[in-house]
Structures are given as C-alpha cells and as structure tokens.
Predicted model as a PDB file, atoms N, CA, C, CB and O in Angstrom, pLDDT in the B-factor column:
MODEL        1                                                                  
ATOM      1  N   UNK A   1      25.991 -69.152  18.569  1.00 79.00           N  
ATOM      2  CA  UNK A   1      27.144 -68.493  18.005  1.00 79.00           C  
ATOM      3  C   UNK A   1      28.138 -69.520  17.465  1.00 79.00           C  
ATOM      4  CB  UNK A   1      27.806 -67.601  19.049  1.00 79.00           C  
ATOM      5  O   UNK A   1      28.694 -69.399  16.373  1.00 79.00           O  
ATOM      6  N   UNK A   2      28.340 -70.641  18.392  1.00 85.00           N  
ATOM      7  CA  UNK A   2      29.269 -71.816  17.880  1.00 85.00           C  
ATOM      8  C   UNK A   2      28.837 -72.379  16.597  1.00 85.00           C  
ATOM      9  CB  UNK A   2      29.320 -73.004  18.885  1.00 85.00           C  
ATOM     10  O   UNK A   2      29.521 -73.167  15.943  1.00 85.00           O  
ATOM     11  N   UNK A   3      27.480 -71.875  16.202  1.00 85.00           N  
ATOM     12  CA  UNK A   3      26.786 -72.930  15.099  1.00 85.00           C  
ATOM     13  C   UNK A   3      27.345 -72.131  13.883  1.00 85.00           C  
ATOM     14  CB  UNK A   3      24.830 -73.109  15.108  1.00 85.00           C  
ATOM     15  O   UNK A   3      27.526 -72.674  12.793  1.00 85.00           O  
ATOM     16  N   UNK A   4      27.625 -70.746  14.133  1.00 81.00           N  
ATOM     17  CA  UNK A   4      27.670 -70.098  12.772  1.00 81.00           C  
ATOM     18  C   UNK A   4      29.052 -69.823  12.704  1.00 81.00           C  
ATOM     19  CB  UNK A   4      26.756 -68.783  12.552  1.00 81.00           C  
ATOM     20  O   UNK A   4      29.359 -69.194  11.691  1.00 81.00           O  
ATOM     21  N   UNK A   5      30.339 -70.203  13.759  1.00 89.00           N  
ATOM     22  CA  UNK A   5      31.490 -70.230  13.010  1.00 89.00           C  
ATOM     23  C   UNK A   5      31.635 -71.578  12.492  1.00 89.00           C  
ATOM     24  CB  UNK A   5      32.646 -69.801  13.768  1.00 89.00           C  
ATOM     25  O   UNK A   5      32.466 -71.772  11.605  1.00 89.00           O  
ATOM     26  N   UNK A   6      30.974 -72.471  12.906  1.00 91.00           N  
ATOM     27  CA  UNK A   6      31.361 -73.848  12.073  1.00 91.00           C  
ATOM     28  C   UNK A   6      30.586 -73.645  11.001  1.00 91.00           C  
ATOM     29  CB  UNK A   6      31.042 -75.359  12.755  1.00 91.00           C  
ATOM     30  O   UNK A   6      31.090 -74.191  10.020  1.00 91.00           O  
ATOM     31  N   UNK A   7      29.401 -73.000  10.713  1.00 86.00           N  
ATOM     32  CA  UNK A   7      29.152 -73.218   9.114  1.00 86.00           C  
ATOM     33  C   UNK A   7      29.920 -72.377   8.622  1.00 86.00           C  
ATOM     34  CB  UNK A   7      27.750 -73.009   8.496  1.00 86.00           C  
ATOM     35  O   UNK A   7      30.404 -72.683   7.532  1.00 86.00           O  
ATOM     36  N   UNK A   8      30.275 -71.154   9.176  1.00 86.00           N  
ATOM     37  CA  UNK A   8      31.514 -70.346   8.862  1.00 86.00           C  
ATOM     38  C   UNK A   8      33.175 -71.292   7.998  1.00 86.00           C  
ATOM     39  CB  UNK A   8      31.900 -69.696  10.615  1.00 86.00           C  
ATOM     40  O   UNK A   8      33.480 -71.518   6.827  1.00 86.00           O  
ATOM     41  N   UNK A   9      33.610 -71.483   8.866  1.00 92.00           N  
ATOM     42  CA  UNK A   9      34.521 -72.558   8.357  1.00 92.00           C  
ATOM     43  C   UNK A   9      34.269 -73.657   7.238  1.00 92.00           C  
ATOM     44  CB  UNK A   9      34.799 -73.244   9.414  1.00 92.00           C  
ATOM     45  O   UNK A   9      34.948 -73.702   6.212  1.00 92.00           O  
ATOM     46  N   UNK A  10      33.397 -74.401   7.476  1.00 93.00           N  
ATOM     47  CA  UNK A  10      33.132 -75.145   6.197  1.00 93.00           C  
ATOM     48  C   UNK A  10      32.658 -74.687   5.392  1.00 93.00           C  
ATOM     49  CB  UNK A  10      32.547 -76.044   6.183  1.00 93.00           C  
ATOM     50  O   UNK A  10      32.004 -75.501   4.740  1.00 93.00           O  
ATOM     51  N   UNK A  11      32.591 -72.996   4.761  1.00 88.00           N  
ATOM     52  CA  UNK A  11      32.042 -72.224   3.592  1.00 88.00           C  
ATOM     53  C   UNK A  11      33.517 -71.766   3.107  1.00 88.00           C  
ATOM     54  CB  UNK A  11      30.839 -70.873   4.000  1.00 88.00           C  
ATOM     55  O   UNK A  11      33.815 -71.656   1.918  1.00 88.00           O  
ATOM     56  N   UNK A  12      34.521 -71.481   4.329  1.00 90.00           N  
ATOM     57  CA  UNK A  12      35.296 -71.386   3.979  1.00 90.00           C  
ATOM     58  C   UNK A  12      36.347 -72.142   3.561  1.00 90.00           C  
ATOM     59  CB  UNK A  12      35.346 -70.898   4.405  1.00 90.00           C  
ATOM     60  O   UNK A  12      37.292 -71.593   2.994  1.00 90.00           O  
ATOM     61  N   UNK A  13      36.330 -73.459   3.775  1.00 94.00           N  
ATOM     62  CA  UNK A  13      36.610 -74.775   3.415  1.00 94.00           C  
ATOM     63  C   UNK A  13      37.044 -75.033   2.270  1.00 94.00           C  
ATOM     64  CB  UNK A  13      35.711 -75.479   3.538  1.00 94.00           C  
ATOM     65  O   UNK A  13      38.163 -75.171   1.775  1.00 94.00           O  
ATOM     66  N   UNK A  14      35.025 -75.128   1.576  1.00 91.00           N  
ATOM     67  CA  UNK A  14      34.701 -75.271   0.851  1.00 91.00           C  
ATOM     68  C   UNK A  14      35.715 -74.537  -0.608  1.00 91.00           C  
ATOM     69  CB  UNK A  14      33.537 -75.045   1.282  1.00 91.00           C  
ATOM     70  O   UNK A  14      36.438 -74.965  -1.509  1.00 91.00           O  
ATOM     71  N   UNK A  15      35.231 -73.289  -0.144  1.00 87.00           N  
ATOM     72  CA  UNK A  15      36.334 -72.154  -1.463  1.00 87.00           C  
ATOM     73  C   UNK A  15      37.385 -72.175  -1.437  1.00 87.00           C  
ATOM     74  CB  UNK A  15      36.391 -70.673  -1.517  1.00 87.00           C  
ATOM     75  O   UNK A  15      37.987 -71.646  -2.372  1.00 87.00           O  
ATOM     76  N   UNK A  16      38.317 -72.957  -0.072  1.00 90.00           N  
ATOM     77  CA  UNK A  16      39.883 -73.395  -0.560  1.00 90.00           C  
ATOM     78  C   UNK A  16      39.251 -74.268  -1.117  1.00 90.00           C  
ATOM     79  CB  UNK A  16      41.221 -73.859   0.421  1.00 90.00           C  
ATOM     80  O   UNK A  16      38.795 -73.708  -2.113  1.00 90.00           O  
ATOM     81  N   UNK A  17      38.977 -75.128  -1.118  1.00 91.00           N  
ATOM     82  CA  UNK A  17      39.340 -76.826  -2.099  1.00 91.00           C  
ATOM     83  C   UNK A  17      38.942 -76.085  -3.112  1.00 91.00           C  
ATOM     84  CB  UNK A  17      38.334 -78.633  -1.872  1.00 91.00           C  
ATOM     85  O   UNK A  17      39.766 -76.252  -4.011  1.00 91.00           O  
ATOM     86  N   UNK A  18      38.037 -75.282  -3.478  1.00 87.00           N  
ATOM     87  CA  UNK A  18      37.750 -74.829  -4.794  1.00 87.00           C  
ATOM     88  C   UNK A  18      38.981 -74.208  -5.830  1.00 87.00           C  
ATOM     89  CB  UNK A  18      36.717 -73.790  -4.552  1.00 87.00           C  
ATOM     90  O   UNK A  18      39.308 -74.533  -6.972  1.00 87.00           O  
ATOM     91  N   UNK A  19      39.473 -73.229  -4.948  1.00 86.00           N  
ATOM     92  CA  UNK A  19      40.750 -73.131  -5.494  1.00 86.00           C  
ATOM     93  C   UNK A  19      41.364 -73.488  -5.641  1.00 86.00           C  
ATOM     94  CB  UNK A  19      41.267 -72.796  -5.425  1.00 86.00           C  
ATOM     95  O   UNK A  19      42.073 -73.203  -6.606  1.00 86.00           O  
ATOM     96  N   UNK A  20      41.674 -74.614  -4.638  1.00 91.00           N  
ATOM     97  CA  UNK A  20      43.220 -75.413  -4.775  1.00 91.00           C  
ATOM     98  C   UNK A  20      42.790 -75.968  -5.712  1.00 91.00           C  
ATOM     99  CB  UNK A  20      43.939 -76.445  -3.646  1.00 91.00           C  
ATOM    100  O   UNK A  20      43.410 -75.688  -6.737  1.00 91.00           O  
ATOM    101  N   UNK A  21      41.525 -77.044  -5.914  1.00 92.00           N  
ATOM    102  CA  UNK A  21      41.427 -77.889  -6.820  1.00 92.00           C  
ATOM    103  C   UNK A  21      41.059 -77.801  -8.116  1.00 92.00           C  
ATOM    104  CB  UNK A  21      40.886 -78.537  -6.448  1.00 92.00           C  
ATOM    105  O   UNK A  21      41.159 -78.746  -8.899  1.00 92.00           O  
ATOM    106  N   UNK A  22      40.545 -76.492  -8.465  1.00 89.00           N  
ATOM    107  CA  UNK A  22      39.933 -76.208  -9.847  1.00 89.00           C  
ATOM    108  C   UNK A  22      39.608 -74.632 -10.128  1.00 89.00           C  
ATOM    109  CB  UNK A  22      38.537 -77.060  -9.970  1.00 89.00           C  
ATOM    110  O   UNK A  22      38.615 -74.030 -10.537  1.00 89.00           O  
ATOM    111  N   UNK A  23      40.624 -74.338  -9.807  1.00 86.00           N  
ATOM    112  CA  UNK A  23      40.674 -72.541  -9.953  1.00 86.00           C  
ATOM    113  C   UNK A  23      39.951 -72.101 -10.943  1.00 86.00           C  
ATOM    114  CB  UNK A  23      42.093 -71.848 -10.270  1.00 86.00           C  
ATOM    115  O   UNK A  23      39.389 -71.044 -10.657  1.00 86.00           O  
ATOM    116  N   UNK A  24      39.645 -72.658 -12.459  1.00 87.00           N  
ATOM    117  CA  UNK A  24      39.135 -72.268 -13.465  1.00 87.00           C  
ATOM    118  C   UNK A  24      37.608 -71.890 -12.589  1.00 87.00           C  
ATOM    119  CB  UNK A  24      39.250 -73.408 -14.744  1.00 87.00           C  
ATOM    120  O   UNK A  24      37.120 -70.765 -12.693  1.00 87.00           O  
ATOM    121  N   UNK A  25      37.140 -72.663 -11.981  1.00 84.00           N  
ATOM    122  CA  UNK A  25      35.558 -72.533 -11.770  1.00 84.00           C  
ATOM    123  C   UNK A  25      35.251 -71.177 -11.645  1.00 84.00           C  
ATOM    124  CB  UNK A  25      34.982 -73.270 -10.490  1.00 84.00           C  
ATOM    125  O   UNK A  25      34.255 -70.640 -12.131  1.00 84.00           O  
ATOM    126  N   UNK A  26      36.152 -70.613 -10.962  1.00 79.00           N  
ATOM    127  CA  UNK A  26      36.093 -69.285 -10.393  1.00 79.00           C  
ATOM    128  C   UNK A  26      36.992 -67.986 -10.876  1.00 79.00           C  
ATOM    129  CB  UNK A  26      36.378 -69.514  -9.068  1.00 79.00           C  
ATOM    130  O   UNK A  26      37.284 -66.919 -10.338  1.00 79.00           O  
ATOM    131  N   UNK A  27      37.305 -68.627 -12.226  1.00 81.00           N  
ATOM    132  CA  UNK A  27      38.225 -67.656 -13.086  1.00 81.00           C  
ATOM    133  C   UNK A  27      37.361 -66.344 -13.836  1.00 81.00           C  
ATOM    134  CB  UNK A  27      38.982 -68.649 -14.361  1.00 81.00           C  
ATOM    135  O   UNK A  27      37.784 -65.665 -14.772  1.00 81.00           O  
ATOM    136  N   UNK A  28      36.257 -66.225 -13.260  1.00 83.00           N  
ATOM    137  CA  UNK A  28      35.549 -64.726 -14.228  1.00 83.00           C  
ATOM    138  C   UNK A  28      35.618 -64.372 -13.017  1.00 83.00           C  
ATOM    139  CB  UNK A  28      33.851 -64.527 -15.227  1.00 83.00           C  
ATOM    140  O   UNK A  28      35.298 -63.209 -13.260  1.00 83.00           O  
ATOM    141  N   UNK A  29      35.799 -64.373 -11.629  1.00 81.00           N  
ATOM    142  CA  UNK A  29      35.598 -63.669 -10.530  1.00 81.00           C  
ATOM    143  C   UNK A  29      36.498 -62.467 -10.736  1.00 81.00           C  
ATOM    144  CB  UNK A  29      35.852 -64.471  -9.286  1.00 81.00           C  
ATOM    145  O   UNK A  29      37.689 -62.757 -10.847  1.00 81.00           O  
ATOM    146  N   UNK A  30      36.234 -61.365 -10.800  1.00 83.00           N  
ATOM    147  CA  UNK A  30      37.409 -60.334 -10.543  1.00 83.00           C  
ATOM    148  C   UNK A  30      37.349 -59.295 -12.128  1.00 83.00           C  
ATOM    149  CB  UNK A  30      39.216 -61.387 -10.287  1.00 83.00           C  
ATOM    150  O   UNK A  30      37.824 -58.205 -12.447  1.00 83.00           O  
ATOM    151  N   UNK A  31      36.594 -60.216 -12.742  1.00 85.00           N  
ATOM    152  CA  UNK A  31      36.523 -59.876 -14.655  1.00 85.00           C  
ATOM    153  C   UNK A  31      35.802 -59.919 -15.245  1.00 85.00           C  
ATOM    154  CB  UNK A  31      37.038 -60.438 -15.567  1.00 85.00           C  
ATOM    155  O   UNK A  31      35.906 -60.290 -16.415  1.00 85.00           O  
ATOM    156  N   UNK A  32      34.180 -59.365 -14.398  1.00 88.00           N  
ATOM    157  CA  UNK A  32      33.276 -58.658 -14.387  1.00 88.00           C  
ATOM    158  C   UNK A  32      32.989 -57.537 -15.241  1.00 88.00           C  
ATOM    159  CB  UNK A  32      33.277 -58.412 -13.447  1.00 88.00           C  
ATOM    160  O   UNK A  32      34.079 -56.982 -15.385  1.00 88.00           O  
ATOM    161  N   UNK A  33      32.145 -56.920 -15.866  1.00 91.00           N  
ATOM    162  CA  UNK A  33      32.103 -55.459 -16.622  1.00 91.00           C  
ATOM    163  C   UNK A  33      31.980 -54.716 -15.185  1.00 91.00           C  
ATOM    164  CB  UNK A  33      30.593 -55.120 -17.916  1.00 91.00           C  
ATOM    165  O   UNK A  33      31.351 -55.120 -14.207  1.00 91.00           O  
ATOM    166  N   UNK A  34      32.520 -53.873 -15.271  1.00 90.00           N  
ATOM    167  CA  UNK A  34      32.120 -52.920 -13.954  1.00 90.00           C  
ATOM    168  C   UNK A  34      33.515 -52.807 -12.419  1.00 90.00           C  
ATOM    169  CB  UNK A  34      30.372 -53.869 -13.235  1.00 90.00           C  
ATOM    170  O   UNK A  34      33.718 -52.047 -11.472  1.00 90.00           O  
ATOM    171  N   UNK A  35      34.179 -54.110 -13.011  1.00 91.00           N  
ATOM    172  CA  UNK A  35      35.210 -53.888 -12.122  1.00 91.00           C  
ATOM    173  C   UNK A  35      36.406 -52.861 -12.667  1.00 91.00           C  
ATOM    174  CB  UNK A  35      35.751 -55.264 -11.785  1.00 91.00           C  
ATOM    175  O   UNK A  35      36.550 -52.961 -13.885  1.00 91.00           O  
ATOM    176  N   UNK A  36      37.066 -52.145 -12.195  1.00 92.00           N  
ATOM    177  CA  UNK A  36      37.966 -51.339 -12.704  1.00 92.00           C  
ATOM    178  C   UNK A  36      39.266 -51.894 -12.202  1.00 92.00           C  
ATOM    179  CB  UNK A  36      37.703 -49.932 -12.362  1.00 92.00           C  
ATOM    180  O   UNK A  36      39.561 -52.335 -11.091  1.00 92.00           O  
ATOM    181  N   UNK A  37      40.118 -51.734 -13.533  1.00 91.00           N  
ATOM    182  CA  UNK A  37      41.394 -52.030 -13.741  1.00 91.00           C  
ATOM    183  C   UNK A  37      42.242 -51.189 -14.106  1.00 91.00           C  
ATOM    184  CB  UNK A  37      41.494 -52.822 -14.434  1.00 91.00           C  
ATOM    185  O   UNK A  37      42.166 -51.145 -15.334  1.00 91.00           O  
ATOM    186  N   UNK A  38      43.193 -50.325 -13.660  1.00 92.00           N  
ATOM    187  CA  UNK A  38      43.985 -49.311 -14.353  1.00 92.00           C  
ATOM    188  C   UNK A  38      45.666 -50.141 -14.042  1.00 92.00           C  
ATOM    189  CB  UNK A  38      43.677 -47.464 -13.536  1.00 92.00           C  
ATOM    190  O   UNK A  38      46.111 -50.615 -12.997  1.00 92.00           O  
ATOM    191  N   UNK A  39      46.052 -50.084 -14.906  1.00 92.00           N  
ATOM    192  CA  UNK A  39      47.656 -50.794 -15.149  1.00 92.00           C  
ATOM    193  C   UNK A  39      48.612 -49.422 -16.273  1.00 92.00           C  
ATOM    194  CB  UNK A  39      47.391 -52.855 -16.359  1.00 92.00           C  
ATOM    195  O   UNK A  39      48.463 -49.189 -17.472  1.00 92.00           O  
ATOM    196  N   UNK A  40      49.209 -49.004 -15.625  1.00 93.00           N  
ATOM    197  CA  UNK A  40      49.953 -48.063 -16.486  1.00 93.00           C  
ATOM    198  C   UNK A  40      51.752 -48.406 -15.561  1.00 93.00           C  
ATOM    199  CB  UNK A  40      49.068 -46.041 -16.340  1.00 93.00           C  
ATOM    200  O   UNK A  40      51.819 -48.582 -14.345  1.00 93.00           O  
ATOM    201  N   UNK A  41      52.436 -48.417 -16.079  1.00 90.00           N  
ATOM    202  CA  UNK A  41      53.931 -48.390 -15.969  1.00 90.00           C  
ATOM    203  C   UNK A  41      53.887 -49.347 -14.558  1.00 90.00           C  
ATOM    204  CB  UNK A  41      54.720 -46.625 -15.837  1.00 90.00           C  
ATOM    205  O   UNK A  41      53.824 -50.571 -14.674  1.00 90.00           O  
ATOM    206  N   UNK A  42      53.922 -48.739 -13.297  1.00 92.00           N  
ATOM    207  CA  UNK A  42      54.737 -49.389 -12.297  1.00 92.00           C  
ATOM    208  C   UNK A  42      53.137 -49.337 -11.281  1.00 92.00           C  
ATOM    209  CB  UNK A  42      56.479 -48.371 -11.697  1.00 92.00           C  
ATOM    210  O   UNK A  42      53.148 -49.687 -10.101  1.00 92.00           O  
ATOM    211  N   UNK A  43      52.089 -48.937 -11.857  1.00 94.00           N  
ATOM    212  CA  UNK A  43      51.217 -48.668 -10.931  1.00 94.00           C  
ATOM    213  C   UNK A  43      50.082 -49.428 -11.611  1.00 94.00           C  
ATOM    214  CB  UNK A  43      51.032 -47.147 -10.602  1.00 94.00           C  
ATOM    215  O   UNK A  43      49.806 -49.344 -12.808  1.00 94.00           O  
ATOM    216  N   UNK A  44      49.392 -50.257 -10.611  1.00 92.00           N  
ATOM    217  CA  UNK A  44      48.435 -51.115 -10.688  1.00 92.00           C  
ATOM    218  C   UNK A  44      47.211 -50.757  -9.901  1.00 92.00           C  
ATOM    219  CB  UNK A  44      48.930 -52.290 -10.344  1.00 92.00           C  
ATOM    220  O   UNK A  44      47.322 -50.576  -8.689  1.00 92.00           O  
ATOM    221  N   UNK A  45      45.830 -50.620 -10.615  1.00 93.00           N  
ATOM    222  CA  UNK A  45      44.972 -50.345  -9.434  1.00 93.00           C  
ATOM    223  C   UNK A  45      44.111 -51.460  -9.743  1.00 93.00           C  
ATOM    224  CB  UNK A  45      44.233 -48.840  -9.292  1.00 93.00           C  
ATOM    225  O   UNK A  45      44.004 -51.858 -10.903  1.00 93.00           O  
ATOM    226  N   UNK A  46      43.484 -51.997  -8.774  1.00 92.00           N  
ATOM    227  CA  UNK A  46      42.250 -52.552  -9.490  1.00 92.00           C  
ATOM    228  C   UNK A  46      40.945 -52.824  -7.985  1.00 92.00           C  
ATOM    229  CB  UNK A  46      42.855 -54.346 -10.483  1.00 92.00           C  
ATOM    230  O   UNK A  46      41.252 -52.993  -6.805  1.00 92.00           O  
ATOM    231  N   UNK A  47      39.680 -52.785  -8.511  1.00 92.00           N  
ATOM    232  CA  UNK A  47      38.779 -51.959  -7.786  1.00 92.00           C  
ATOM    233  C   UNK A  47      37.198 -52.895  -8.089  1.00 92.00           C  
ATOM    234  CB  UNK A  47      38.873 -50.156  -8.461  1.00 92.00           C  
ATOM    235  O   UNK A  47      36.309 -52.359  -8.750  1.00 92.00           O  
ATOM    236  N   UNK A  48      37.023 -54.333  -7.507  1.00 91.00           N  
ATOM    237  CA  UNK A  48      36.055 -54.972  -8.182  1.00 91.00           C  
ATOM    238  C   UNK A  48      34.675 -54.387  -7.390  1.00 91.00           C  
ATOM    239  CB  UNK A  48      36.317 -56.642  -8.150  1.00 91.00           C  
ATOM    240  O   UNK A  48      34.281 -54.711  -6.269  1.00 91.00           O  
ATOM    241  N   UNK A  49      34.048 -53.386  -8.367  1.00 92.00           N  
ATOM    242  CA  UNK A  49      32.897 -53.113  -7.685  1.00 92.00           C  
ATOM    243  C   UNK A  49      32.442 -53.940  -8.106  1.00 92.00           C  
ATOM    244  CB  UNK A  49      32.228 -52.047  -7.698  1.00 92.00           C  
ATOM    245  O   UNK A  49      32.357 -54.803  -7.232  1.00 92.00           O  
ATOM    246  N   UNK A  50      32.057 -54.255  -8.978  1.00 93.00           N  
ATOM    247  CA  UNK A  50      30.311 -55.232  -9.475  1.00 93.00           C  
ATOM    248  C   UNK A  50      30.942 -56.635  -8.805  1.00 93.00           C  
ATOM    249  CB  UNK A  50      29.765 -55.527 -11.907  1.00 93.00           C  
ATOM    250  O   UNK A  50      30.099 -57.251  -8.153  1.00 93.00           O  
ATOM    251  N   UNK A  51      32.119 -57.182  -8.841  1.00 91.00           N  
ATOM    252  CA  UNK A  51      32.022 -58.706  -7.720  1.00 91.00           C  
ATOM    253  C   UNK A  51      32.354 -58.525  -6.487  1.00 91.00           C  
ATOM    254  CB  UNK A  51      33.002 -59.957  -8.034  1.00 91.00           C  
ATOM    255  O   UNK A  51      32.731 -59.603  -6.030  1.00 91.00           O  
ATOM    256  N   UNK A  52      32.400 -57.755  -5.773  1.00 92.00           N  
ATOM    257  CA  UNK A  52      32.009 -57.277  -4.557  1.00 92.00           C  
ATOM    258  C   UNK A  52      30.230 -57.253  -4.264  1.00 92.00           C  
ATOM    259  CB  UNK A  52      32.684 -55.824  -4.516  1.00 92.00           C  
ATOM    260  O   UNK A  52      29.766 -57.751  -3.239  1.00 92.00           O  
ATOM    261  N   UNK A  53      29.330 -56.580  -5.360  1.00 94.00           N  
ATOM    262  CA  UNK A  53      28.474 -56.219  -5.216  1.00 94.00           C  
ATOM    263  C   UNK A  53      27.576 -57.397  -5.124  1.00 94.00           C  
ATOM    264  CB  UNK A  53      28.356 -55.348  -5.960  1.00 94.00           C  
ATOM    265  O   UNK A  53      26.709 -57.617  -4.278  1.00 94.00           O  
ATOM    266  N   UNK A  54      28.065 -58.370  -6.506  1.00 92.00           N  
ATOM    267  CA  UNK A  54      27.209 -59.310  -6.257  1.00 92.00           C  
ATOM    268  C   UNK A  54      27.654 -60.993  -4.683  1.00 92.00           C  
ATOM    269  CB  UNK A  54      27.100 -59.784  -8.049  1.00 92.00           C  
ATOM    270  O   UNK A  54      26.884 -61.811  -4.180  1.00 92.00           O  
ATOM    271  N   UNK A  55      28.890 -60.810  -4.514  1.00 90.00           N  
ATOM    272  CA  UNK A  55      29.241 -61.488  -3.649  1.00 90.00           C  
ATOM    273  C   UNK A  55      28.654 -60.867  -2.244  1.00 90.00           C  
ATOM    274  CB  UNK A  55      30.625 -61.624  -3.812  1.00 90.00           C  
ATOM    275  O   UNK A  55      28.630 -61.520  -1.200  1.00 90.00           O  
ATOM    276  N   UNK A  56      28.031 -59.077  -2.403  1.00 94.00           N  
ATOM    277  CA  UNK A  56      26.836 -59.301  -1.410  1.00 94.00           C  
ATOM    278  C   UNK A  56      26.027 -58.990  -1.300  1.00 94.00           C  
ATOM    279  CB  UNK A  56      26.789 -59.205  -0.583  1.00 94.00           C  
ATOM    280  O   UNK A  56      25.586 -58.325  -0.363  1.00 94.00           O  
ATOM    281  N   UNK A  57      25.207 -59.580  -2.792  1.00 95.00           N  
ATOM    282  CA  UNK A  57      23.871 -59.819  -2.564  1.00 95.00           C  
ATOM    283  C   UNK A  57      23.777 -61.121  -2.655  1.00 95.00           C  
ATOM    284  CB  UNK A  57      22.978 -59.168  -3.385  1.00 95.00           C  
ATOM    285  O   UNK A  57      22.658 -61.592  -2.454  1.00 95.00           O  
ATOM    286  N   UNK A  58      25.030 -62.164  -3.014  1.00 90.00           N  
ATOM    287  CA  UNK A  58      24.770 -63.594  -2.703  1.00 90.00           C  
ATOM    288  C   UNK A  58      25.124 -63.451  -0.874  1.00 90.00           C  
ATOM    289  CB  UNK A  58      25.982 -64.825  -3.789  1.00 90.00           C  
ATOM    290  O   UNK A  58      24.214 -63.510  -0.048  1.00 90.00           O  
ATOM    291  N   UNK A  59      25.741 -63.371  -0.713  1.00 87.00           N  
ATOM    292  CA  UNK A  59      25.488 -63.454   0.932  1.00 87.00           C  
ATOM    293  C   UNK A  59      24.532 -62.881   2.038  1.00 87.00           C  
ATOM    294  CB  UNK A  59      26.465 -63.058   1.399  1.00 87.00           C  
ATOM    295  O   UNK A  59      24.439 -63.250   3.209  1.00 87.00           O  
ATOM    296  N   UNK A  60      23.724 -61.717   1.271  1.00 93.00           N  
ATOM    297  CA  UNK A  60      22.464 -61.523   1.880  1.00 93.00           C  
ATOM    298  C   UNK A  60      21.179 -62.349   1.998  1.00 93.00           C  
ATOM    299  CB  UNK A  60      22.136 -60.596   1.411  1.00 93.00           C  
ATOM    300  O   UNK A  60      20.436 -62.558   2.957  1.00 93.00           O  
ATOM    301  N   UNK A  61      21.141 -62.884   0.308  1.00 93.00           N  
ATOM    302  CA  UNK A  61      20.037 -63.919   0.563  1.00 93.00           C  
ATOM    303  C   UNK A  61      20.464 -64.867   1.356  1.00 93.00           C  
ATOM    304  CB  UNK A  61      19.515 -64.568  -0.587  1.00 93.00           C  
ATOM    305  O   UNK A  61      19.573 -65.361   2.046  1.00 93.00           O  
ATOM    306  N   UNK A  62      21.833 -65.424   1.543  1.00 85.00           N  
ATOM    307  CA  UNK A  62      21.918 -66.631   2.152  1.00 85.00           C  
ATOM    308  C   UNK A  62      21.651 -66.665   3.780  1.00 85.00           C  
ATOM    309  CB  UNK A  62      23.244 -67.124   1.808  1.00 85.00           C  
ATOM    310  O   UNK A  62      21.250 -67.447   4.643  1.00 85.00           O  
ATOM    311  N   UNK A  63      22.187 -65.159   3.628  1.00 85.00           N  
ATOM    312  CA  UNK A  63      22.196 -64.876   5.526  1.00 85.00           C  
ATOM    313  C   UNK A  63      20.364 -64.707   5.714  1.00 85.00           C  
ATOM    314  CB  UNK A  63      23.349 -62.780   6.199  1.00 85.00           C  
ATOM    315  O   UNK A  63      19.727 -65.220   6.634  1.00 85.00           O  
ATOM    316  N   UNK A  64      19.951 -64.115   4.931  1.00 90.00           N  
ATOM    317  CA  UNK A  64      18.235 -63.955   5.117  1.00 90.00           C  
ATOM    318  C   UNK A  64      17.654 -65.093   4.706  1.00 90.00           C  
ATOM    319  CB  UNK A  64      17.489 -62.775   4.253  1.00 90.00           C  
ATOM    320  O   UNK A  64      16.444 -64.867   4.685  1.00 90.00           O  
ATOM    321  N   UNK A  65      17.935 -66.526   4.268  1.00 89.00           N  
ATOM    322  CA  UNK A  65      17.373 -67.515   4.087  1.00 89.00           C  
ATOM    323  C   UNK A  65      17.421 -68.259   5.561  1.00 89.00           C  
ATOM    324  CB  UNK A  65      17.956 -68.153   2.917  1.00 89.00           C  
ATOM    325  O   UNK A  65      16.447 -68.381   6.305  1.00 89.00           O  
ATOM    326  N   UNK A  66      19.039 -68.826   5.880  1.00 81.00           N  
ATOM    327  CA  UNK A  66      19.137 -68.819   6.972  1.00 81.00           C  
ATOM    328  C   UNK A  66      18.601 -68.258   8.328  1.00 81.00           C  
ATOM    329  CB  UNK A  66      19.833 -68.700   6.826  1.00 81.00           C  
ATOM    330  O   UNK A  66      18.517 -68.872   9.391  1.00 81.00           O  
ATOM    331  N   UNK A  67      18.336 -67.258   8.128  1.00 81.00           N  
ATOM    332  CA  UNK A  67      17.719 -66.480   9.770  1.00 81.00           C  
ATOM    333  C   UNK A  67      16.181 -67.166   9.997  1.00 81.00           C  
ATOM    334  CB  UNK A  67      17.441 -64.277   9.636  1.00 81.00           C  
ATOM    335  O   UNK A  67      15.554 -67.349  11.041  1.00 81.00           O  
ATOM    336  N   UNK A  68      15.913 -67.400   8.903  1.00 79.00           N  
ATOM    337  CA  UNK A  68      14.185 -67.488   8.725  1.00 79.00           C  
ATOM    338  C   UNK A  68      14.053 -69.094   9.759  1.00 79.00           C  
ATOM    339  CB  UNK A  68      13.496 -67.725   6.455  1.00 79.00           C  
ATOM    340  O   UNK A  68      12.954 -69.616   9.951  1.00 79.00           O  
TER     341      UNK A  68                                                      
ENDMDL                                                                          
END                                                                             
C-alpha cells in the first residue's frame, strides 16, 4: 500500500512541475470536441466529458499495466 501512495505522489509531482513550469503542454486539456461549455450572462457551466473520459482510459491502462 506504501508503494502506491509514493508512486501516487510522484505522478502527482510530476503534473505540478508541469504546470508550474510549462502550462502550455497541457493547454488543449479541457478543449476537447465533446467537452461542454455553456457561458451566457452571469452563469458558467462547463462539463469535460471527453477529457475526463480519456484521462480514464489513460489511467486504466496504466493501473492494468502495473497490476500485471
């Protein structure tokens, strides 16, 4: 269990320095076809299905690569 919050943490590490250091890398995240955005007057919705979707099917293979 100790093994998988430390790879835990250094994944999560990892995606601060990403941000802090080079936000562009990760600037289509969120702006996807398929994510929904509604912005009208004072009300903002926004609803990322498709990078949700694929952020987990990248974490399925990784978790099912890992288990093996």
């Amino acid at each position: 269990m100790a093994k998988w919050f430390i790879l835990l943490g250094a994944i999560l590490l990892f995606i601060g320095a990403i941000l802090q250091f080079a936000p562009w890398l990760l600037g289509w995240f969120g702006k996807l076809p398929g994510d929904i955005r509604v912005e009208t007057g004072s009300l903002k919705i926004f609803v990322p299905i498709t990078s949700m979707l694929l952020v987990s099917l990248v974490l399925t293979l990784l978790l099912n690569l890992l288990n093996r």
